[in-house]
N, C-alpha and C positions, 0 to 999 in steps of 0.2 A: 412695253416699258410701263406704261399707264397700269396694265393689269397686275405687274407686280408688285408697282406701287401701293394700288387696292389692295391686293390681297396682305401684305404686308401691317397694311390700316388694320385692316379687318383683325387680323392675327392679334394683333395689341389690343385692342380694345376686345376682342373674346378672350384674352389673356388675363386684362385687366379686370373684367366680368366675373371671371373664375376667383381670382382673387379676392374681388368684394364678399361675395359668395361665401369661399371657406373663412375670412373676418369674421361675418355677419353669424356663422356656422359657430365657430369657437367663441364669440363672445357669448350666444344665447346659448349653448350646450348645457351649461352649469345650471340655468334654471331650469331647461325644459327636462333633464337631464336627474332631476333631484326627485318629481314625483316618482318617478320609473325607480330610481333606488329605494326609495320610502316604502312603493309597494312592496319589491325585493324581501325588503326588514320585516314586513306586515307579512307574507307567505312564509316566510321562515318561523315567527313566531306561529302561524300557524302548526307548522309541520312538527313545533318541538312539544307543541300542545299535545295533540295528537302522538307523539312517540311516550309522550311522559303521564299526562294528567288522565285518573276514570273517575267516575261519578259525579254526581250535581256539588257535594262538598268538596270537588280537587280544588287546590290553591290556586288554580290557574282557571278556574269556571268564569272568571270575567274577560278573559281573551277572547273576545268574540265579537263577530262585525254587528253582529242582531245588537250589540251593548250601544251602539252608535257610538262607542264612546272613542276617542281616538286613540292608536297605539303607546302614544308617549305615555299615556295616562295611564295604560293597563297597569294592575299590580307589579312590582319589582322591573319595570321597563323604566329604562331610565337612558332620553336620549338627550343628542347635542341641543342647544339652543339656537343656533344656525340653522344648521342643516337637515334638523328633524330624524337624523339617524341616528337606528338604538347603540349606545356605547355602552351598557350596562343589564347586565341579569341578577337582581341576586332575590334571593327568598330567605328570609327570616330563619335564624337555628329551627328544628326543629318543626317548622312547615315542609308533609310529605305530599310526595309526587308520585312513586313506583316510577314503574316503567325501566327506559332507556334514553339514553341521550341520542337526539336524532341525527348523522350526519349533515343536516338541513340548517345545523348552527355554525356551519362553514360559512352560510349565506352573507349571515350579519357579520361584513367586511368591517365594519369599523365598532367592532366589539373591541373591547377594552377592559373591562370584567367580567368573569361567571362566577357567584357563588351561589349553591346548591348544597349547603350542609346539611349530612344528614336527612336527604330527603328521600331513602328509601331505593336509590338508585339502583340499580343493575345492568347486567352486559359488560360489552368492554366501553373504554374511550373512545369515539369515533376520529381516526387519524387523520379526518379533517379539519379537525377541531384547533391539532397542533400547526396548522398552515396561516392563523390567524394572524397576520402579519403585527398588526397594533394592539395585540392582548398583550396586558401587562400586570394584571392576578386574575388566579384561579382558583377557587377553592371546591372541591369534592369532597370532604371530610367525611368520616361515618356515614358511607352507604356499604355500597356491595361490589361494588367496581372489579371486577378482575381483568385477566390479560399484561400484554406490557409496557413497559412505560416506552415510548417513540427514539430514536435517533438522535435526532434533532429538538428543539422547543424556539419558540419566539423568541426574538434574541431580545425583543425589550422587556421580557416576561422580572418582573420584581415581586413577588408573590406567589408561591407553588405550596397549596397544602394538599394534598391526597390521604393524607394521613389516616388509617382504621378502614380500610377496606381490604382487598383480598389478590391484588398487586402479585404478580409473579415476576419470575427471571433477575436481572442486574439491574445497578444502577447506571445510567449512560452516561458516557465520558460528558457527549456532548453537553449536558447540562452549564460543564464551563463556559460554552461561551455566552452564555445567559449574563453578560459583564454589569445589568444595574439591578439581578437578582438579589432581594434582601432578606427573605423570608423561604426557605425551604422545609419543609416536614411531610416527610414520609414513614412516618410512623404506623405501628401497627398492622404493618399488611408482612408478605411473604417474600417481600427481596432476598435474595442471596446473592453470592458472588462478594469481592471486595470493596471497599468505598472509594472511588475513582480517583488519586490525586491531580486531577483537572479541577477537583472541586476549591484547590486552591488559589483557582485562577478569580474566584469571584471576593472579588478585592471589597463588594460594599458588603456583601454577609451578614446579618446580624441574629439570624436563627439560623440554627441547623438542629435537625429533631428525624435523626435515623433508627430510634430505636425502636423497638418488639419486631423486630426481623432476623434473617438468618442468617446475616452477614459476616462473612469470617476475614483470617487474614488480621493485619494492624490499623494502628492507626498511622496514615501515612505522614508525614513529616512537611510536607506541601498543604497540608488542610491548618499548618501554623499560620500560613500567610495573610489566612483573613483576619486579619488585626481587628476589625470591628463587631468581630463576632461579641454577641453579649447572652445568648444561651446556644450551650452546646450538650445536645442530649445524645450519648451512644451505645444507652444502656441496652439490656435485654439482647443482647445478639450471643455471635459465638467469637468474637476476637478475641485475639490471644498474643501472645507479645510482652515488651517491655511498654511501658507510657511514653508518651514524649517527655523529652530532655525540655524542652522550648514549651510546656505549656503557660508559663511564665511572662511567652512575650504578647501572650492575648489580655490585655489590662482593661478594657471593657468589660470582661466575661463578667456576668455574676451570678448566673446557672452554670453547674457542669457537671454532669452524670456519666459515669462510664460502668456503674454496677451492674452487675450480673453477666460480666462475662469470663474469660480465662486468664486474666490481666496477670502477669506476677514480676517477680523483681521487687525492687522498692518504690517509693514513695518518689516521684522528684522532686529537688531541693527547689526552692523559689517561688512554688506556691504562695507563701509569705507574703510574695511581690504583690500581688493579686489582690488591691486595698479593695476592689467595686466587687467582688465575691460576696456571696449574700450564702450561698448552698452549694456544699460539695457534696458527692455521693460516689465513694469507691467502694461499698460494700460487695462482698459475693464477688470476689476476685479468686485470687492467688498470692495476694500481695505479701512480701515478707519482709524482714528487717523490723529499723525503728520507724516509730513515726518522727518526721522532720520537727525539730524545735522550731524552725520557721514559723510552722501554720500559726501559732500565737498570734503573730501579725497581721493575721487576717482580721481586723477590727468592725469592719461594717457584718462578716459573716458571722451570722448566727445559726447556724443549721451545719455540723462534721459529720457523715456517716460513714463509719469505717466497720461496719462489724463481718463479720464471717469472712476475713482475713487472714494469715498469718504475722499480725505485726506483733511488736513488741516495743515497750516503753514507751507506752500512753502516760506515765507518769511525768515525760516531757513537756508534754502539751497542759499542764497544770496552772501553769503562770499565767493565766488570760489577763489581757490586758484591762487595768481599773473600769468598770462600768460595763463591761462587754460581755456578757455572758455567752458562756460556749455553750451548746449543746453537742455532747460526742455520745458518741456509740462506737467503742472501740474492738478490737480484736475480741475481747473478754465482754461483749455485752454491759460496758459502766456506760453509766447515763448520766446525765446531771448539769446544773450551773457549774461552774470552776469558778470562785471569782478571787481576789490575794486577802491574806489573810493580814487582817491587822495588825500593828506591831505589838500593838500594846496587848492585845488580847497573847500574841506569841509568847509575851515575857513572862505572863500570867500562866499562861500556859508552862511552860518551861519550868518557873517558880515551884508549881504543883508538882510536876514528873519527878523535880530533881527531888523533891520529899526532906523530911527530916534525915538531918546527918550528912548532906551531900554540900559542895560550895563550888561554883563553876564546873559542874558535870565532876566533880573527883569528891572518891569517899570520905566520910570519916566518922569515927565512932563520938557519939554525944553518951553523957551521965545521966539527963532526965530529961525528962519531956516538958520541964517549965525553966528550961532555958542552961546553959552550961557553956563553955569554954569551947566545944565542939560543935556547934552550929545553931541553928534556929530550932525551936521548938514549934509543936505543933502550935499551940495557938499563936504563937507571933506570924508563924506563916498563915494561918486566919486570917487572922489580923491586918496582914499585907495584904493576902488577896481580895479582902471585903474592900479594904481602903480602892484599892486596884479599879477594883469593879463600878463602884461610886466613883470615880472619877470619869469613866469612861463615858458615864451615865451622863453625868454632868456637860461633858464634853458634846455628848452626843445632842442633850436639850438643848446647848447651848449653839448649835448650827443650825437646828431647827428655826429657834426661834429666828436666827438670821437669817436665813434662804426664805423662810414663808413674810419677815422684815421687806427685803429687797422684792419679794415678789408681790406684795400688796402695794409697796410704794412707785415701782415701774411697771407698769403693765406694758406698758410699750414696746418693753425689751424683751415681750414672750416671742418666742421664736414660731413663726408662719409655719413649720412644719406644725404647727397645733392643727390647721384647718388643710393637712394636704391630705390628699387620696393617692395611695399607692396600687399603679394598674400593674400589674404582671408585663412581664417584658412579652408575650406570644400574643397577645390580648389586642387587636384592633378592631373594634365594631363600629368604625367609620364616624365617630365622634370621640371628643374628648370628654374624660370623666373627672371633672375638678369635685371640689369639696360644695364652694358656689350654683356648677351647675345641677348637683345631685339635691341640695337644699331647697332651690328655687323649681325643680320640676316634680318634689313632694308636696309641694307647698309647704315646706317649712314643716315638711311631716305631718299633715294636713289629714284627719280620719277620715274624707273621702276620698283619699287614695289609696288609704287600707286595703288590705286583699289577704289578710292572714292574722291569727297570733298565735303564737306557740308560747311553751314553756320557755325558751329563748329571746323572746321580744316579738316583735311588731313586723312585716314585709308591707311593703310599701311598695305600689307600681310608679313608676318614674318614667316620660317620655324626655329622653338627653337632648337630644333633636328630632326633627321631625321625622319619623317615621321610627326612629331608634328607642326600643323599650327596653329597660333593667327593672328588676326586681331589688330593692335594699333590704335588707334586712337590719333592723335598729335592734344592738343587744342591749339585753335587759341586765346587765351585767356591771359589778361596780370593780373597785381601781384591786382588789382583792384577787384580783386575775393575774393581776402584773401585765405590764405594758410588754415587757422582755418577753415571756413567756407566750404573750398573747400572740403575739408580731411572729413570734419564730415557730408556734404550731401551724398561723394562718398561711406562712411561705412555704412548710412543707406541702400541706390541702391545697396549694395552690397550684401543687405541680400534678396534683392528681386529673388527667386527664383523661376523659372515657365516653364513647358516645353516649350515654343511658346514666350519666351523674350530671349534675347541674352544672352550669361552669362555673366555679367562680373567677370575674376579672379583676377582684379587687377590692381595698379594703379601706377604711381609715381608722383611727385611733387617738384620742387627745385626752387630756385631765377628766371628761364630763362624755364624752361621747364615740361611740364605738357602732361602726356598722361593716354589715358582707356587701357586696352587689356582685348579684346573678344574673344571668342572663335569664331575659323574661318567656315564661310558657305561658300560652295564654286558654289552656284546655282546663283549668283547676286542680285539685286534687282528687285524689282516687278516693277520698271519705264522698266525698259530693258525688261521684262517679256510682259508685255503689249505691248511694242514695235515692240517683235518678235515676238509674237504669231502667226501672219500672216506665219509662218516657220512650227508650227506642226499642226493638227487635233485640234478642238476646243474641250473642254470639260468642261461641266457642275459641270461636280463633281470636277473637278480640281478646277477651280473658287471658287464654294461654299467651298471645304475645305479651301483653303486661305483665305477666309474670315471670315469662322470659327473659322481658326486659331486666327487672329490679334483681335475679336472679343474677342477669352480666355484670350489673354494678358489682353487687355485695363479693362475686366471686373477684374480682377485679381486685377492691377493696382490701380482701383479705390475704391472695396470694402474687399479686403484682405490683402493691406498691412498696415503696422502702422508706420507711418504714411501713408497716402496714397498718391499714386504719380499718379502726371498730365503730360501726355508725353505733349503738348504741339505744336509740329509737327508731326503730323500724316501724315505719304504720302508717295507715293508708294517707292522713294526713302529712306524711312525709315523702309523699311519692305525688309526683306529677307530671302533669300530661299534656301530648302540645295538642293540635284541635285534629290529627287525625288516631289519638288514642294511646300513642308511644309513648313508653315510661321512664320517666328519670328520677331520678335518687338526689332527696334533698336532704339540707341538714347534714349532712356528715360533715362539714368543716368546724362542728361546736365536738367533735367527738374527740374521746382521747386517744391518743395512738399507744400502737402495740409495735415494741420494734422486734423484728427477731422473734424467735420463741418465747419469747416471756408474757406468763401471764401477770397483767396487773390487776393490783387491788387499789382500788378507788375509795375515796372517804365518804360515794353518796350514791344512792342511784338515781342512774339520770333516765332512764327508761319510763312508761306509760304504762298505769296499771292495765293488766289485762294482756299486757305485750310482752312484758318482762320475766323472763324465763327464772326459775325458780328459785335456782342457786345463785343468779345475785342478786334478787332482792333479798334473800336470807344472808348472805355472805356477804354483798358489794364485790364480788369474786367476779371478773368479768372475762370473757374469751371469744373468740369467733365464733364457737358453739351460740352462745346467748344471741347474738345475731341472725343465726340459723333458727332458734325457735320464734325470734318474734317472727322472719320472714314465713314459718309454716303458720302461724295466726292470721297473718296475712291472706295466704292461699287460702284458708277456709275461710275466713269473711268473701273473698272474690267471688265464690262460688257455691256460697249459702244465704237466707236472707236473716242473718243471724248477725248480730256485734258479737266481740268479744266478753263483751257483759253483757250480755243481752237482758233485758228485763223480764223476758219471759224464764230466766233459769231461776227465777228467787226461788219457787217452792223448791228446789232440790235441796237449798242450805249455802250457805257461806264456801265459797271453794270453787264452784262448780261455775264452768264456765265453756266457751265453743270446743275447745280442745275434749272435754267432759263429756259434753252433748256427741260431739264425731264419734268418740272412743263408743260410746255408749250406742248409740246406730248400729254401729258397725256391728259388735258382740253379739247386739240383737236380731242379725238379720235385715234390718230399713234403711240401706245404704241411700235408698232412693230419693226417703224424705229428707235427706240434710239437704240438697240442694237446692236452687232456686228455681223458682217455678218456671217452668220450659225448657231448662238446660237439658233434662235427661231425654227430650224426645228431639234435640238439636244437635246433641255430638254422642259418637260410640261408647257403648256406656261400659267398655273394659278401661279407654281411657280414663274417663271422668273415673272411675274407681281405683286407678293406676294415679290417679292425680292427688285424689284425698287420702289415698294410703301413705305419699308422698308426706303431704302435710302435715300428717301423723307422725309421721316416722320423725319431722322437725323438732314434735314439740316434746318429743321425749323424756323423762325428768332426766334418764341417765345421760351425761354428758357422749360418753362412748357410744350410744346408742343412736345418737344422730349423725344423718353425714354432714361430709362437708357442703359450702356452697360450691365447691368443684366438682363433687359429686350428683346433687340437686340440678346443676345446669344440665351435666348430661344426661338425667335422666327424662328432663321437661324437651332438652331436646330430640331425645326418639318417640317424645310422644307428640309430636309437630304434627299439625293438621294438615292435610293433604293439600289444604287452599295456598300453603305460602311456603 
């Protein structure tokens, strides 16, 4: 009895032992428990290092334990303040990596971001990447990504751009249940199949960006549901179908593209409704009928593209509402302000038409022309019409004087939008872009933060927040522009998106001050690039990717966007680079556009002597061609140590210039001397003669005689170096 009783004891108290035990176990866990996770994070960054970053210049060459420096601190690591665990990846636009994304970023369990734009990426997506339980954006933009997109995604996932890589197969249903996804763009790559209506399940929505894919089928009638959608891109595919009836019920939108596909039917009614509309774009459908009288009511939108359509009666849409200027492009290629016509000018008008002898639009025969029984004569109708005219005059000084009255004596009453910055709705570089923070991170436009000038103005480097750099661009531009005209070229440019163009995120405009803000490169221009090269190792493949690159823009430029846009100044000074050499296209948002087939004539040229292609400095005649010669002036500066006016052609005479010097080489036999010194014993020299023939062939006088930039891409691209 005694011994059961022991053992009994015994049992409780080795019970109770165990107990204290797994306590003492769960309360200390968490800390002893957090170095062991932190190293975890620190081997995984390891491993992505390693799958991604070569050479002493990777952007990722201070990941390293020899750096003693601690993981939180490495470049673009960004972890909790607690727990010391990395919740963030991201690398700067345009800082490259190569490589591959390592499966080994499954590790970092409480990631929460990856961005990686544009850095050069390849392989597929590693499908452990989509197991990340607490990702919630990702961004892969502009590398090389192929394969397919996963089943399933993180269900707290609010952020998905992949957009401009090489993307195969469908869209997956599953993306629905993505329920606080706000941001999707998968643009650019090679989807097919139809666009999932599960995608209507995502109720917060406010981008969606499916286009330059192969997507056929409609638009489904479920993807109305996301009310808060505010840009919806679905151009460049193969859908075909009628539009939705209900695009009406999404009143946020104020992007919405559905051009360039087989759209046809009419127009739907209610568009009208659609007051936060900024840009519409049904061009390069099928669309028939009239255009709706509605859209007039579109008052905030300033941007209608309708052209390569079947509509008819655009003469509807003529009544824009006072002050609002439309810009259409309709069926029949008309362009222009619409705005109503005064009355008084109408009567005057009217006055004239109806002429001597007529009296409310009905004939009648007059005796002489100084005056008769039968109506007005010419000069009394003078007479009325000068009187006419001077009033209006009067009229017109006499509101002046009041409005500029009211605006010297209230200032108070000028409206805040004077000092706001307008960001693009796709546009989040993790800080806010106000008018305030843009002025105070110039200094006030401060010349030691200069970093450019052009014929355009000033560029300005700007840190927004800490670690966040923009580029502003201050135009040199006065109120001669028009404010209307200004604002509604710079919302087209702003839709032009391309890996190898600058970005732009945004703009502002007031009485006295007007600037761009780009997204910052911090490699310089290609004028400095050429300059110094005499400083590193020549290289082939370097060259030819740079001019691969500006080659995608321009082709981009000229045959994918809608309208399409003419840079205008092509030259090295407009081309820049991030710090692994990759090139982007600056400047084109000052250019004018070209919609459609039409060639315009310009009242000036805006081009750089030495760049500007023949016929429109002589003419002001401008077309995609002229773009293609200054890019062939380009190519031969890249790959000679010659300017475009070089100082050394004076003794030839007036005229003669690098295009003169090449031609002239070549004819003679000394293809060898135009280049730069070491190039010809560093790359294949049918290429390099394959390349300046190219160039040549750019700067051709005769228009017809040059290709296109669709033509020049693929040419540069069979002559791709073996290294990439």
């Amino acid at each position: 009895m005694g011994f059961l009783r022991r053992s009994a004891t015994t049992a409780v108290l080795f019970a109770l032992h165990l107990l204290l035990l797994a306590t003492a176990s769960v309360a200390s866990s968490p800390s002893s428990s957090l170095p062991e996770q932190q190293d975890d994070d620190v081997q995984a960054l390891l491993h992505l290092k390693r799958g991604l970053a070569s050479g002493a210049d990777a952007p990722l060459r201070q990941w390293s334990l020899e750096s003693g420096a601690h993981h939180c601190s490495w470049p673009g690591v960004t972890c909790d303040a607690r727990s010391g665990r990395v919740v963030a990846l991201a690398l700067a636009l345009g800082g490259r990596l190569g490589g591959e994304l390592s499966p080994a970023v499954a590790r970092l369990t409480e990631l929460r971001a990856l961005s990686f734009p544009s850095a050069g990426l390849g392989g597929e997506i590693p499908p452990q990447l989509w197991r990340l339980g607490r990702l919630q954006a990702l961004n892969l933009a502009g590398n090389s990504l192929r394969g397919r997109l996963p089943a399933t995604f993180p269900e707290g996932l609010k952020s998905l751009d992949l957009s401009g890589n090489r993307l195969s197969g469908g869209i997956p249903p599953g993306l629905g249940s993505c329920a606080t996804l706000r941001r999707l763009r998968l643009s650019s790559n090679w989807l097919a199949g139809t666009i999932p209506p599960r995608i209507g399940e995502l109720a917060r929505l406010r981008v969606l960006d499916l286009s330059g894919n192969r997507l056929t089928g409609g638009v489904p009638p479920e993807l109305l549901h996301c009310r808060g959608l505010v840009r919806m891109d679905l151009s460049r595919n193969l859908l075909h179908g009628r539009l939705p009836s209900g695009l009406a019920q999404l009143k946020n939108l104020r992007f919405l593209s559905l051009s360039g596909n087989n759209f046809s039917g009419e127009i739907p009614s209610g568009l009208g409704q659609l007051g936060s509309l900024e840009f519409l774009n049904l061009s390069n459908n099928s669309l028939s009928r009239e255009v709706p009288a509605d859209l007039v009511a579109l008052r905030n939108r300033t941007v209608l593209l309708l052209g390569n359509n079947k509509l008819s009666g655009e003469e509807e849409i003529t009544a824009a509402a006072p002050g609002s200027p439309v810009h259409v492009v309709t069926a029949h290629s008309v362009t222009g302000e619409l705005f109503p016509v005064s009355p008084i000018a109408t009567a005057i008008r009217k006055l004239i038409d109806t002429g001597p002898g007529t009296s409310n639009g009905s004939t009648t025969t007059t005796s002489s022309s100084n005056g008769g029984d039968g109506g007005l004569g010419t000069k009394e109708i003078a007479a009325i019409a000068s009187a006419s005219a001077i009033v209006v005059l009067l009229l017109v000084a006499l509101t002046l004087c009041i409005c500029t009255r009211k605006w010297r004596l209230k200032p108070s009453e000028r409206s805040f939008a004077s000092k706001e910055v307008k960001v693009f709705a796709d546009v989040d570089i993790g800080a806010p872009l106000t008018y305030e923070t843009v002025v105070r991170a110039t200094g006030n436009f401060n010349a030691s933060n200069c970093i450019g000038n052009g014929g355009f103005g000033a560029t300005y480097r700007a840190e927004v927040a800490p670690g966040v750099l923009v580029a502003i661009k201050r135009l040199a531009i006065g109120k001669q522009h028009g404010d209307k005209e200004f604002q509604a070229e710079v919302r087209i440019l702003g839709q032009c998106r391309h890996p190898h163009l600058v970005t732009l995120l945004g703009y502002h405009i007031n009485e006295s001050e007007m600037f761009l803000i780009y997204n910052y490169l911090p490699g310089g221009n290609l004028e400095r690039f050429i300059q110094e090269r005499g400083r590193r190792p020549i290289s082939w493949r370097r060259l030819h990717k740079i001019a691969l690159d500006v080659a995608r823009a321009l082709a981009y430029m000229h045959d994918e966007c809608v309208p399409r846009v003419l840079h205008r100044d092509v030259k090295p000074n407009n081309i820049l680079l991030d710090n692994e050499c990759n090139a982007y296209l600056s400047d084109f948002g000052l250019a004018r556009l070209l919609r459609n087939s039409e060639t315009h004539a310009t009242t000036d040229v805006a081009g750089t002597f030495g760049y500007v292609a023949p016929e429109y400095a002589m003419t002001c005649r401008v077309s995609d061609k002229a773009d293609v010669y200054s890019y062939g002036v380009v190519l031969l500066e890249l790959i000679s140590d010659k300017k475009a006016l070089d100082p050394s052609f004076s003794p030839y005479g007036n005229g003669f210039n690098i295009v003169s010097w090449a031609v002239r080489l070549i004819q003679r036999g000394r293809v060898r001397e135009f280049f730069v010194e070491g190039l010809w014993e560093k790359a294949p020299h049918d290429d390099l003669v394959e390349f300046l023939n190219l160039a040549v062939r750019c700067t051709q006088e005769s228009l017809a005689s040059r290709p296109t930039m669709k033509h020049v891409l693929r040419c540069l691209r069979e002559l791709r170096p073996p290294s990439y």
